[in-house]
Every structure is written in C-alpha cells, then in structure tokens.
N, C-alpha and C positions, 0 to 999 in steps of 0.2 A: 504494500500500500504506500501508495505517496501521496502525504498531504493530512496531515494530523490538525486540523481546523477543528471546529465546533462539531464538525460533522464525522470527517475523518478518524479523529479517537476512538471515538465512541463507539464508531462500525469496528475498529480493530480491536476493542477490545470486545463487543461483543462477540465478532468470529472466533476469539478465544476461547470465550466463555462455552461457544460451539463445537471443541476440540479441533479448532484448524491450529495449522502452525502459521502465525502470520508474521512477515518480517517488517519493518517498514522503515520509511525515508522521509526526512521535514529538511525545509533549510535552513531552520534553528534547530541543533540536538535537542531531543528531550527523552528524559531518566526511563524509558519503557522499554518491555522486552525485545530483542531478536534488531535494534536498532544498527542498521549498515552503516557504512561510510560513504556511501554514492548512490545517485540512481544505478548509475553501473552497474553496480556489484547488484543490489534489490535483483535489476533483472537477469543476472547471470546465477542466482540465486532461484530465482521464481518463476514460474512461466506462465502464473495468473498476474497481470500489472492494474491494480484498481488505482484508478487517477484522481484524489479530491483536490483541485484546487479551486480558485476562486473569477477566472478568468479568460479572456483569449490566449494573452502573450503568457501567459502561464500556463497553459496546457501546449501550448505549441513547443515553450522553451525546454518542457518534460519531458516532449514528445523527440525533441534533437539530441534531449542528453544521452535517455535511452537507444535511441533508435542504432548505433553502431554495434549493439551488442543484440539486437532484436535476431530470431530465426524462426524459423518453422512452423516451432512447437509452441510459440508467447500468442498469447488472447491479449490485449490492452484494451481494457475500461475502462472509457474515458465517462467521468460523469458530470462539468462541470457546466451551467449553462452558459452557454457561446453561441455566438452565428452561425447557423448552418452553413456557411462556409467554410469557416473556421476547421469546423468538425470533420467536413472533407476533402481540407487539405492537410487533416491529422492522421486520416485514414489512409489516404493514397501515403503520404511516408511508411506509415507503418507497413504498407503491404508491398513499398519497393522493397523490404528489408524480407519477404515472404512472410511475413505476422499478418495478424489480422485483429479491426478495431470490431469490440461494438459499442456504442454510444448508448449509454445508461441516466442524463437526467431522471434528476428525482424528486417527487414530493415528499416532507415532512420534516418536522421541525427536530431539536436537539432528544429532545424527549423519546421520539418517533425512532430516533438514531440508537440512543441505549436500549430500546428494545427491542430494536431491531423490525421493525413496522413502516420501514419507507416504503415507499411505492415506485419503483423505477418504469420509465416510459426508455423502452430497446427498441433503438435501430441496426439495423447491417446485416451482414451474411448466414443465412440460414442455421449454419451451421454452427458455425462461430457463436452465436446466442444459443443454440442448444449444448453447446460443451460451457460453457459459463451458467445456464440456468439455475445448476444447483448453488455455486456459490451466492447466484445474486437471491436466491428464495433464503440464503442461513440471514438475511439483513431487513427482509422484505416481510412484507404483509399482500403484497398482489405485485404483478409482473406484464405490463401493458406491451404487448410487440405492435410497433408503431410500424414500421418498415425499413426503406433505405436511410445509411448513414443521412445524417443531417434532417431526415424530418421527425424524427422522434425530438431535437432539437427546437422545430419550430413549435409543436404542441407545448413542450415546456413553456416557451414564452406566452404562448398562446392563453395558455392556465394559470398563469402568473398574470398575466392581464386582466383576470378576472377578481385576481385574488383582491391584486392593488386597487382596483376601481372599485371594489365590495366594501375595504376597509376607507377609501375619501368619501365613497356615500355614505356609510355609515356615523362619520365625524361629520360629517354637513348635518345629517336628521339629528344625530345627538346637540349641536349647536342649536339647531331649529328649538326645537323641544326644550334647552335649556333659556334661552333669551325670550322662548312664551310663558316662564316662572313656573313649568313642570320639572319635577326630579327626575333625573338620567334615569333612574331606578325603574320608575313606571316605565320608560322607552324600552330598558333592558327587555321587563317582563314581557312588557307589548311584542316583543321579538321573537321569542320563545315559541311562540306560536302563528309565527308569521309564515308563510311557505317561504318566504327568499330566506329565511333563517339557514347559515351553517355551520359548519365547525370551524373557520376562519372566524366569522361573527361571535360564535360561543368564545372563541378565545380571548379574545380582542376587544370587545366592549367591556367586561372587566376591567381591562389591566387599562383601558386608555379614562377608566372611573377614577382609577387608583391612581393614577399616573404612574402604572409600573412599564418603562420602556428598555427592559430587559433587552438585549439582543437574539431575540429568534431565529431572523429573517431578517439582515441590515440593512439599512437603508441605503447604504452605498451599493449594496448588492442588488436590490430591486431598482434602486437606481438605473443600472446597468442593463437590467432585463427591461427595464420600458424606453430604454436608448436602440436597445435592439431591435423592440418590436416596432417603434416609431421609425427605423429605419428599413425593416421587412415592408412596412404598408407604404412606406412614399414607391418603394421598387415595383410595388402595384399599384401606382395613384391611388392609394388608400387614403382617407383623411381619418387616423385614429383618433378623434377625439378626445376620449376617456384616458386613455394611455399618453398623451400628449398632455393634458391638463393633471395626471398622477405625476409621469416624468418633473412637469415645473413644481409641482408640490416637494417631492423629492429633494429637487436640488435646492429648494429653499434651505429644508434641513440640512443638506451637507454642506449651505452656505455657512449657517447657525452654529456648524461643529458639531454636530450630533450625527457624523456622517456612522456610526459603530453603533449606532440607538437600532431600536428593531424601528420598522418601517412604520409600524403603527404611531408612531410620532409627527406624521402628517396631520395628527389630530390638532395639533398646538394651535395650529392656522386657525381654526375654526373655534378653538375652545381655549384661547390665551389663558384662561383663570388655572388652567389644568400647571398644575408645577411638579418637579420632582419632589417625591419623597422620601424619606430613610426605610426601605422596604426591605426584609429578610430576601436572601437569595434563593428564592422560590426553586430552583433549579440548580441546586450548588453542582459545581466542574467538578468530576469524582475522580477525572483524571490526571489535574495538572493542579499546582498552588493557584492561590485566590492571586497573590501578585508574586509573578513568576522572578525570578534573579535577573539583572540586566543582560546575563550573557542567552538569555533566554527570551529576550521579549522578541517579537517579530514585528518590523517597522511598520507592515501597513496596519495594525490591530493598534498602533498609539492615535490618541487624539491630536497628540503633536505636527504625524505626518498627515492627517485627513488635512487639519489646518497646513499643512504647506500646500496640499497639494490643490485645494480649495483655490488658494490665494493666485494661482497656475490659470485656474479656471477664470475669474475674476477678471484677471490681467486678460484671457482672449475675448470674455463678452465685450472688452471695453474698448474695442476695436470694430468699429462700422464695416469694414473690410475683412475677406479671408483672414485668418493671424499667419502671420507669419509662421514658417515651422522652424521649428524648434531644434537644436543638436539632436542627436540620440544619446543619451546618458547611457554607457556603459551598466551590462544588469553582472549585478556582483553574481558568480558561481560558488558556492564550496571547493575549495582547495584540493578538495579530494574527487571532485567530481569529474568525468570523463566532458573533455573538450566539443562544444557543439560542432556536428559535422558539416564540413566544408558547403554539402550540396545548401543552395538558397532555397527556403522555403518562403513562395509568393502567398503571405496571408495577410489577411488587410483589419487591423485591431478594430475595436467599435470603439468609434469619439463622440464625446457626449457635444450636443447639439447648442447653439443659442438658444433661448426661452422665447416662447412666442410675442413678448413685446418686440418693439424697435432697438435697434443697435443703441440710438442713442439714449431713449430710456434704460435701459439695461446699464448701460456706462456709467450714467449718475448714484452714486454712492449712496445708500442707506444707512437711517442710524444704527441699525442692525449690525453692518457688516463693514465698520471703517477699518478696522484692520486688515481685511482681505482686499478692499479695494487699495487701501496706500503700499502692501510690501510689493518688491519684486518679488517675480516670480523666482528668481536664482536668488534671495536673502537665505538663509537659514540651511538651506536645501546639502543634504548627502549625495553622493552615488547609489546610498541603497534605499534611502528614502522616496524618487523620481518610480513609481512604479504601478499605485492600482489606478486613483485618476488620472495619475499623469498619460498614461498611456491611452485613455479614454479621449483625451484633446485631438489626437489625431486621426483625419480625416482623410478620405478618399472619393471624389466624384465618380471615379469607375467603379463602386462597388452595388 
C-alpha cells in the first residue's frame, strides 16, 4: 500500500486485522509494521500495488517511481479521485511495463475505512478486476464495476456532485429556517422524514449544529473534485450550475484557511453565528499520535502550507489576464526512492479555475483575506511545500 492518509491506514490496518501480510510506503516514515524504504522495493516486494493518495500529480509521480520495476504478474490500484485522463494515462504506463491498472475510486468516510465498508466504483480489464476482487471485498461493503479505465473515475465525480450540492442546500434551508426564528432542531426532525433525506444529511446536519468541522471529507479535497467536474461539463458545453456555485463556496473556505476543515464548513457562508467549538475527538486517529513529531508531519496536512498555497491562488485571480506560468518547483523524492523514468509522461494536472465574478472584482481585497491578497506568492514558500494547490493553478486549453 502507498499512501497512509486518513484513508490509507486504516484500510492497512484493517487488511491486517484480515490476516493479509501488508507492507506499505508514505513519504513521511511512520512507526507501523512491514514499512519499506521505497516504492521500489513495496513493488519488488508485492504484486498487489493499492495507491491512496490524494491527487493527479501524485498518483502519476507513484505511478513513474514504480513503474521501472512493474512486470507481468503486478495488478496497480489506483484509487485516488482524478480526471479520467489522468487515470488513463496511468494505465497505459503501467501496461507498457506488461502490468495492469484497475481504477478503484471510492465512497466513505474514515469511519467507513476502519471497518472496512467502502464502496469502490472499478474500472478496467476484465480480468484484472476479477484477480483483485477478493482483496478489494477484505475493505468493502459492495463493489460497483463501472467499466473502462477512467469512467469509473467520472461516476466518482459524478457522486460527489451530489454529495456537495446536498450538503450547500442543506446550509441555505438550515439558514432559511434559522433567520425565520425557528430552531435548527425542528428543520433536523423535519428531515428525518423527508424523502430527499440521507446519510450525507444524517451526518452532516448534526455536526454543522454543533459546529463540529472535523475532517471527513476536506474541503480542499472536494475542492478539487468540483474543479474536475466543472471542467468535464465545459468539455461538453455543460453549464454545471450546482457544482460551479459548491466549487466558489469551496474556495471561499480554503481562502479563510480552513482548506483541512471537512467540506461541510461551506455552512459558515450561510450560518456566520455557527463558531468552532472545544468538541471531544468524536473519531480519535487509533493509528498515529494526536500531534505527530516534526520529522513526521506531512507538508500538505499543515494549515501553514494550505495558507501559502492559498496566497498562490490569490496572486492569479488578481490578474485580468491568463497568469503567467509559473517555474516548476522541483517535487522532493525520498532519498531512497528509485529515480522517475526517463520516458515523458503527457498528463495534464486539474487547475482550479477563476470564480465566477469578474477579474476585477475578484482582484479587490477582502477584509476577510488581507493577508492572502498582500504576500507573494514565492514569500515563505519551501520546495516541498509548492504541491497540492499549487499544482491545481495550472492550466491547459487542450485538455
């Protein structure tokens, strides 16, 4: 397994808990069993490759470290949500190597993860998904075969567009109902029995009561998944609405710094009175310390780096014009890790969009957000910090 996230531990340790032998791979060590020194090694080691990360250029850079030591007999899982492009220009490397991918996106939350109850949406080779089915049934609760690489990819979006648009209308009605001097409480019950009622809603109108904005589902993350599906529907003259109008709620919060808050913090817009609370860790990490050692922290999970990489974004709305692009910032490897291979891999990352006002609205500074609009974009910034939004800024008219 690569990729020890919120999601990632938890599947590995529960595959333990199932008598598998799992070995795994992060690019920060951490203290758990059968831990390699490389993708390399994991794959010269394994011939099942289960991929959690969190992105494009992160599944693709997984996908080069590996791929020199890839043959015959390696399945690679990729599960992470990315642009059906993305996903099958992951596929075709792995299968110049004679491997084979299948694409595993998934529903459910951390909770969902320890018990092993996600729901994977499989694309790709007939076969290939039936030599993988048993391991992805030790993690799962149901197993959706979608079809070819990359459209199991778009249904993920597809269902995450729902999710996100379920949880802003649900913050708009809960707003409504509270500024006509009814209790949230009555709206809950009222739901309860509503048919649109569901288990997104069951979760999520609690904790946005409570203001518990725990990280389930981050906002940077759905972020990214309504950057994707707004750029799937222009490719079809779509006008997504919903997804368009979540996306700009979205980045409000990752303007705010809340970009690691679970998504349901798009409520704030609608319900300002709502403030953090001092709430017990309803879901305590069973795998890793409450605050990990510094040689352990991983850059994009600081609110440090959300805030630089924010201030990135700032700096291109504030340009009427294309922005400029950018250097490429060197992406740090493990020292120990096998060198990406020569061959170019033509993949084109998802850059998050302008907001549907004008350039030059957009440009003018909020009292919200004076620090992101005054730093440079290069102030503060590392080589290993430049990585989940940054990467998100750049854009391609051919794709």
């Amino acid at each position: 397994m690569i990729g020890l996230g919120i999601i990632g531990r938890r599947i590995a340790e529960h595959l333990r808990r199932q008598g598998l032998s799992v070995f795994v791979w992060n690019r920060t060590p951490r203290p758990v069993p059968n831990f390699v020194g490389s993708p390399a090694e994991l794959t010269q080691t394994c011939n099942y490759l289960q991929i959690f990360v969190s992105d494009d250029d992160a599944l693709m850079r997984m996908i080069q470290l590996i791929s020199p030591v890839l043959t015959a007999s390696h399945v690679v899982i990729a599960h992470p949500t990315v642009s059906p492009d993305t996903m099958r220009e992951a596929a075709a490397l792995v299968e110049r190597r004679g491997a084979r991918l299948v694409e595993a996106p998934f529903t459910g939350s951390k909770l969902a993860a320890e018990k092993g109850e996600l729901v994977y949406y499989v694309g790709g080779e007939e076969s290939a998904v039936a030599e993988v089915r048993p391991l992805l049934q030790a993690s799962s609760k149901a197993i959706v075969e979608i079809g070819k690489v990359g459209e199991a990819s778009i249904i993920k979006v597809a269902t995450n567009m729902v999710t996100a648009a379920s949880v802003q209308a649900a913050a708009e009605a809960m707003a409504l109902v509270h500024y006509s001097g009814i209790g949230l409480e009555k709206f809950a019950e009222a739901m309860k029995h509503n048919a649109s009622y569901s288990a997104t809603l069951e979760t999520k109108i609690p904790r946005i009561m409570n203001a518990d904005f725990e990280p389930h589902f981050s906002v940077k993350h759905m972020l990214k998944d309504m950057q994707i599906a707004n750029r799937l529907g222009r490719g079809f003259d779509l006008d997504l609405t919903a997804a368009g109008a979540t996306r700009d709620r979205l980045l409000d919060e990752a303007r705010q710094g809340r970009g690691d808050q679970d998504f349901s913090s798009i409520a704030r817009r609608f319900l300002p009175f709502v403030d953090e609370t001092e709430l017990p860790d309803l879901q305590p990490d069973l795998f890793s310390q409450a605050t990990p050692p510094p040689e352990q922290v991983v850059p994009h999970e600081e609110p440090e780096f959300v805030e630089q990489q924010l201030a990135e974004i700032s700096a291109t709305y504030s340009v009427e014009t294309s922005p400029t692009p950018m250097d490429e910032a060197p992406q740090p490897i493990e020292s120990e890790a096998e060198p990406v291979p020569e061959e170019a891999v033509n993949y084109i990352p998802i850059a998050i969009d302008a907001p549907l006002e004008p350039a030059d609205e957009a440009a003018a500074p909020t009292s919200a957000e004076p620090e992101l609009r005054g730093r440079s974009p290069e102030e503060g910034q590392t080589e290993e910090s430049r990585g989940f939004l940054r990467r998100l800024l750049r854009r391609s008219t051919d794709y």
